[in-house]
matplotlib code that plots the C-alpha trace (Angstrom):
import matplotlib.pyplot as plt

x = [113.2, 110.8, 112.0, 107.7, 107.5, 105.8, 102.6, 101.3, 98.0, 97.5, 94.4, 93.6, 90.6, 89.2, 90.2, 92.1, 95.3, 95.6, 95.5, 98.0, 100.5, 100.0, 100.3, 104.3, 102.9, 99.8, 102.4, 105.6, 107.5, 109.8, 112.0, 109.5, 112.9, 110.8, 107.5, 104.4, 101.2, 97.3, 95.5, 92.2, 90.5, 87.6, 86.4, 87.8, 85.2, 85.8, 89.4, 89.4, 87.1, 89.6, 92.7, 90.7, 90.8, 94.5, 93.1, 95.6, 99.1, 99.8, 96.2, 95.4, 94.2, 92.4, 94.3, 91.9, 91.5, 95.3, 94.5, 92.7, 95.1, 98.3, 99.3, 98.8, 100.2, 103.1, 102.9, 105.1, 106.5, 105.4, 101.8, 100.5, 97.2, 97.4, 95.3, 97.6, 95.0, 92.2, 90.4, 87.0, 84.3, 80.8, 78.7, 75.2, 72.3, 72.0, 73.9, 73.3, 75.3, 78.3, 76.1, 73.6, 75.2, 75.1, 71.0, 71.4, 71.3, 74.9, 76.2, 79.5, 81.4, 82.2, 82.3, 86.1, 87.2, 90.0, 87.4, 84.7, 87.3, 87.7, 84.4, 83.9, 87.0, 85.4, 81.8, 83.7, 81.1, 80.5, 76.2, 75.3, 72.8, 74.8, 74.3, 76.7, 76.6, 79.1, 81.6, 80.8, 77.1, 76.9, 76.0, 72.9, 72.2, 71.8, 69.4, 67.4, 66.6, 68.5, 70.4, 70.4, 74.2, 77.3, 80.8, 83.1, 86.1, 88.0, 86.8, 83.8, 85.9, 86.4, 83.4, 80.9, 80.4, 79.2, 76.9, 74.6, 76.3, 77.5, 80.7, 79.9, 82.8, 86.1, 87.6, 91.4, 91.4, 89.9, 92.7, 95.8, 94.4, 93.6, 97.1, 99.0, 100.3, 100.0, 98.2, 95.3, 95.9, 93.5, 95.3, 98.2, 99.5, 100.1, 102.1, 101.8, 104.1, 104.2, 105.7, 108.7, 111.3, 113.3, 110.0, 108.9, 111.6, 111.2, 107.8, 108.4, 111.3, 108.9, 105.9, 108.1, 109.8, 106.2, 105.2, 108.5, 107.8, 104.3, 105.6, 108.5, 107.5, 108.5, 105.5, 103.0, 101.1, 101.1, 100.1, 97.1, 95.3, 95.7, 93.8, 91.1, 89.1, 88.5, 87.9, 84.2, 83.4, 86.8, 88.6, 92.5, 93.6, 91.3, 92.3, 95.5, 94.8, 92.9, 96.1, 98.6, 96.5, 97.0, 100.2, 103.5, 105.9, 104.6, 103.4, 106.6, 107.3, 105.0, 108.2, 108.4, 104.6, 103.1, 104.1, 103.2, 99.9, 99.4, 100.2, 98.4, 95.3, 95.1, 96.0, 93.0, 90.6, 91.6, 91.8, 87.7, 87.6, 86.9, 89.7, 90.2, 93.8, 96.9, 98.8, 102.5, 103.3, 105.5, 106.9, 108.8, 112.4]
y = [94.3, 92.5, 90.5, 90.3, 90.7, 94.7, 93.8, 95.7, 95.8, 95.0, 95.3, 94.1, 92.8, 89.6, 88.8, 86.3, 89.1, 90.5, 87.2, 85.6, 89.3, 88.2, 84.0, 84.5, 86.8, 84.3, 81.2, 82.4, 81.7, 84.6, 86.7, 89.1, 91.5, 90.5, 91.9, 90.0, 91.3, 91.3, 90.5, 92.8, 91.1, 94.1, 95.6, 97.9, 100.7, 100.2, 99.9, 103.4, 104.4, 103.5, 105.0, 108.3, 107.8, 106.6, 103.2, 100.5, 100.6, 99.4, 99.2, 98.5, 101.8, 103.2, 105.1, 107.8, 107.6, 108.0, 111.7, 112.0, 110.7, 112.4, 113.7, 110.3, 108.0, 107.4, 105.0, 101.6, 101.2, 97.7, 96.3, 97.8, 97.1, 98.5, 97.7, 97.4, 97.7, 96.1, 97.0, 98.2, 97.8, 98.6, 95.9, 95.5, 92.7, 94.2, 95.6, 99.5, 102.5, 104.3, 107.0, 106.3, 105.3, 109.0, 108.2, 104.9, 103.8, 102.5, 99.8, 100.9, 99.8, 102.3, 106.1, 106.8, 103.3, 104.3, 102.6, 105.1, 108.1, 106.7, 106.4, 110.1, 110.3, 108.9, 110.4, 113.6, 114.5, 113.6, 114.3, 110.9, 108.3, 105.5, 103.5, 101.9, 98.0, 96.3, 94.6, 91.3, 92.1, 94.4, 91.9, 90.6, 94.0, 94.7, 91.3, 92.8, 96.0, 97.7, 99.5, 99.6, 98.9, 97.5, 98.9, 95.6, 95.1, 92.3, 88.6, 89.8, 91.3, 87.6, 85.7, 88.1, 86.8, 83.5, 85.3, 86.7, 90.3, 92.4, 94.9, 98.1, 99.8, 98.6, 101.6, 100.1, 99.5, 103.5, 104.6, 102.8, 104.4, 107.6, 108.1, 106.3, 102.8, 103.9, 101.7, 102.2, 102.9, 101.4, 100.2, 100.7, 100.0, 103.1, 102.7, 105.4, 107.8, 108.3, 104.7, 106.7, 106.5, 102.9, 101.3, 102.8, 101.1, 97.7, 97.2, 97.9, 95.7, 92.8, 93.2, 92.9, 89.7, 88.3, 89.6, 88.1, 84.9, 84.3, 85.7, 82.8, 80.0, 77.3, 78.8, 80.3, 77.0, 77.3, 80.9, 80.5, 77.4, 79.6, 82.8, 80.3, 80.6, 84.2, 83.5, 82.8, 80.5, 80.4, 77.3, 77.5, 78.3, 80.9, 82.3, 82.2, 84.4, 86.8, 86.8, 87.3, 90.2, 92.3, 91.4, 91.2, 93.2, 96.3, 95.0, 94.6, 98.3, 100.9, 101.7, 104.8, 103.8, 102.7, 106.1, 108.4, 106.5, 107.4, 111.3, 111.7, 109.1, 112.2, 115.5, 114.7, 114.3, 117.4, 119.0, 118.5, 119.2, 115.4, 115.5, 118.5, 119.3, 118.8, 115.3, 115.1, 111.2, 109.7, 107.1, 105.1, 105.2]
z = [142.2, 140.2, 137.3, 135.7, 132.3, 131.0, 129.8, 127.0, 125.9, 122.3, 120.2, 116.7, 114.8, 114.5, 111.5, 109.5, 108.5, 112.0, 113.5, 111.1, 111.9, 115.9, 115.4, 116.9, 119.4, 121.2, 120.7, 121.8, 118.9, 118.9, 121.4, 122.8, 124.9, 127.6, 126.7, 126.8, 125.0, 126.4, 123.3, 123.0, 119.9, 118.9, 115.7, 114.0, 114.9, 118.3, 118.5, 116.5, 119.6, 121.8, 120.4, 120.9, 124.7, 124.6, 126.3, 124.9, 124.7, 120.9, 118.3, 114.7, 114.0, 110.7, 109.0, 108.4, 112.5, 112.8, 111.6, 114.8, 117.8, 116.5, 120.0, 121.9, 119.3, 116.8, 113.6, 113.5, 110.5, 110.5, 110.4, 108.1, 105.9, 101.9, 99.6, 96.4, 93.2, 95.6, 98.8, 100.1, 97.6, 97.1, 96.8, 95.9, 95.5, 92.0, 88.9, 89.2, 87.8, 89.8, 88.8, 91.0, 94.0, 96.1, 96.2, 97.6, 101.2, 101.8, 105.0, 106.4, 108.9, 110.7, 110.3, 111.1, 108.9, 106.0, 104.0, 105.2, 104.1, 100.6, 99.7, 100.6, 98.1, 95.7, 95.8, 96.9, 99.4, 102.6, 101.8, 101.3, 103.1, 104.7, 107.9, 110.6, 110.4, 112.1, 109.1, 109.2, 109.2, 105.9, 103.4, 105.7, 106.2, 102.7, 102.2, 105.0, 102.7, 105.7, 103.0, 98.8, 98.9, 101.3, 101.6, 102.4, 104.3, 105.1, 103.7, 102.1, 99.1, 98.0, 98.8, 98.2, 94.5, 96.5, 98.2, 95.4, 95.0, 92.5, 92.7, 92.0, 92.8, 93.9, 96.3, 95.4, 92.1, 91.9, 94.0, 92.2, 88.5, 90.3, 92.1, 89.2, 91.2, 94.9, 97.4, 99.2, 102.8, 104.8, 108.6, 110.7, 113.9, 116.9, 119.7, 122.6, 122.5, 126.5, 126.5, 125.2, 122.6, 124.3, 124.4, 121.5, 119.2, 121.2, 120.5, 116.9, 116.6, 118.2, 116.3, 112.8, 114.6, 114.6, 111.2, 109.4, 111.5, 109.9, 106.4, 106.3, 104.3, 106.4, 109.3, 107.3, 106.9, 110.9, 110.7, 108.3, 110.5, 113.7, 111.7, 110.7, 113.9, 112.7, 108.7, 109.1, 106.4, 104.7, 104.0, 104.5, 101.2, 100.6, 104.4, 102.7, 99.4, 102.1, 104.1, 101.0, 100.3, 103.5, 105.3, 103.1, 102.5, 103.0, 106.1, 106.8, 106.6, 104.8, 102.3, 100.1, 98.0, 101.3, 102.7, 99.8, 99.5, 103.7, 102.6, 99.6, 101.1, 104.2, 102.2, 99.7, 102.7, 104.4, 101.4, 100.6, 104.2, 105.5, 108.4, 110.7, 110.3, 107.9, 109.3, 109.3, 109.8, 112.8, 112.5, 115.3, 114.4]

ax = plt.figure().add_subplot(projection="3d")
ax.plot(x, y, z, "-o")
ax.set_aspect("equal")
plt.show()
């Protein structure tokens, strides 16, 4: 009887956050119950793609795709990505009115993103011009007249001052007014369920090991250098503000805000008729 490691395939985005969650993971620095993890670095967009054709084993996951792969995958309690009073933002290369922003051409990066989902929240309609630019490509697309107006995730919501644009509308700070203090669900990482319920809870218990590894103060120096090679243009301390902002400790586990935000975030959309179905969450135990 073979004593190999189960691989499982793992896929996040290539980013500074996900990178920093995964640093104990791609260094062996914590007890992995003899699992070892295929790294499949994509963006967002595609990994969303993916999770619709049950390809990978455990993926960072919209949230607002989640609502779409409910019989192939359950939710880990850990992992996730809330933006608490700040997220996604609109961003332009000049001041113009909220008003005015359901005429305008809008960059988005991708049409299944939680980011996506909450700007049809916001607008409350899905009739609006927008355009599919890969995320770390919106702000050129926008210089290139490609579109009036960008929607940014990841880095972008703290350099993009640096880069000669304007917020018009920050998505989280809307969201934490609107639904009185709950974060803005944006990620989350799925396991598949026909790994079954063993597995299922080992996986869990591992990906938290890494996350609490990076989070403790005595590594997270360590964990910030390693996400630099996906910060494009970030020094480490900003890396490190980026990183603060999307893993803690509701990364650690959604908790009862992170999971009120999830159910409210979904019932709205399929409410105004923006997701197919109602979604009951499940979580791995």
């Amino acid at each position: 009887m073979s004593n190999s490691p189960r691989v499982l395939t793992l896929g996040h985005s290539p980013d500074p956050d996900d990178a920093f969650m995964f640093y104990a993971l791609a260094k062996d620095k914590v007890d992995t119950e003899g699992l070892r993890f295929e790294h499949i670095l994509q963006d967002i967009q595609t990994l969303n793609e993916r999770a619709l054709r049950e390809e990978l084993d455990i993926s960072a996951i919209s949230v607002h795709a989640y609502s779409r792969v409910l019989d192939k995958y359950a939710l880990l309690p850990c992992g996730a990505s809330m933006g608490d009073n700040y997220g996604p933002m609109i961003v332009s290369l000049r001041h113009f009115s909220v008003a005015d922003l359901p005429r305008k051409k809008i960059a988005v990066p991708g049409a299944m993103t939680s980011a996506f989902l909450a700007l049809k929240l916001y607008l409350e309609t899905d009739q609006f011009d927008f355009v599919v630019i890969p995320f770390d490509e919106i702000m050129d697309a926008v210089r290139q007249g490609r579109a009036d107006c960008g929607l940014l995730i990841h880095e972008g919501q703290l350099t993009y001052e640096q880069e000669g644009f304007v917020n018009i509308v920050n998505l989280g700070e809307w969201w934490f007014e609107r639904t009185g203090g709950l974060p803005l669900p944006l990620g989350a990482n799925v396991v598949r369920k026909s790994l079954g319920p063993e597995m299922l809870s080992k996986v869990n218990r591992v990906l938290k090991r890494s996350i609490d590894y990076a989070l403790d103060q005595k590594n997270r120096h360590d964990a910030v250098g390693h996400s630099l090679q996906w910060a494009r243009g970030m020094d480490h301390s900003l890396a490190d503000e980026f990183v603060g902002m999307y893993v803690n400790e509701l990364t650690l586990d959604f908790g009862e805000r992170g999971r009120a935000g999830v159910k409210k975030f979904l019932a709205e959309a399929y409410h105004l008729g923006f997701i197919s179905q109602p979604v009951e969450l499940q979580f791995v135990s």
